[in-house]
N, C-alpha and C positions, 0 to 999 in steps of 0.2 A: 483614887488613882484614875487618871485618865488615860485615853487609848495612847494619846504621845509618851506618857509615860512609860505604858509597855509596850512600844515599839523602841525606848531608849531602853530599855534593861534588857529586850530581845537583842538589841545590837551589842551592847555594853557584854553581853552573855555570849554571842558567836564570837567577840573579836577576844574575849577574855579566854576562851576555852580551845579557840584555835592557838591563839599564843602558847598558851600553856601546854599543848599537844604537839608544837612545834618545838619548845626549849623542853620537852621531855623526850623527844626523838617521836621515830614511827610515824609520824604524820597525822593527819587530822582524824576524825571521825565521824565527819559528814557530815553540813551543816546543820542539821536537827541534833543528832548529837555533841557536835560541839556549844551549843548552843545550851543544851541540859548541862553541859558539867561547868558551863559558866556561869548559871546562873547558880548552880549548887555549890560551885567554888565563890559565890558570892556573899553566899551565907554564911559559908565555910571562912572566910576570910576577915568577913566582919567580925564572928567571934571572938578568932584571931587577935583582930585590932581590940576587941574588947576587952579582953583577956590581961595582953600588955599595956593595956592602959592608952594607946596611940587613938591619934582621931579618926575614925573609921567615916563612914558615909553617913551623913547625917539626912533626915529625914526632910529636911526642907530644900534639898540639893543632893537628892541621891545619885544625880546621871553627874559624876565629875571624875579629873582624872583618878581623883583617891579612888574611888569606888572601883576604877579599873583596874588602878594597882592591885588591890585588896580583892580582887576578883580573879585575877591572874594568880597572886598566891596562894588562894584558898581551890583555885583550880590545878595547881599544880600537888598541893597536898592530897587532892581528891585523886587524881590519876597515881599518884604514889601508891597512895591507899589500896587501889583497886588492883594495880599492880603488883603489890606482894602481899595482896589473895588469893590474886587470880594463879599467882606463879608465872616463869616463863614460860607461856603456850604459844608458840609462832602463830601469824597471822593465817589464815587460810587466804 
């Protein structure tokens, strides 16, 4: 892996994790934060794809739009998750 590399899956992870903080409501969570739940909705996404059988992000071209898509959903499954752990507790 090289440094371009994780500077694509650092962006690939902010733009993924803000999306998916935006189409769950409430707003972001800060760029370090949203930045972790994109890249964790990344991983989380690929399984995903792996699961159903669909082409996920392949290793020879991991920074593409798939890997976004599939980073976005695995982010929005991850805020779900955390969400009805966490329970409704308003924001402070």
């Amino acid at each position: 892996m090289t440094v371009g590399d994780l500077i694509g899956w650092l962006i690939i992870g902010l733009i993924a994790g803000w999306l998916a903080s935006m189409i769950m409501g409430r707003g972001g969570y800060g760029v370090v934060g949203d930045i972790v739940v994109g890249v964790v909705g990344a991983f989380i996404g690929g399984f995903i794809a792996r699961a159903l059988n669909l082409a996920g992000p392949s290793s020879s071209d991991p920074i593409s739009w798939a890997s976004l898509i599939f980073a976005i959903i695995g982010a929005i499954v991850l805020i779900a998750i955390v969400r009805a752990l966490s329970g409704n507790r308003s924001r402070v």
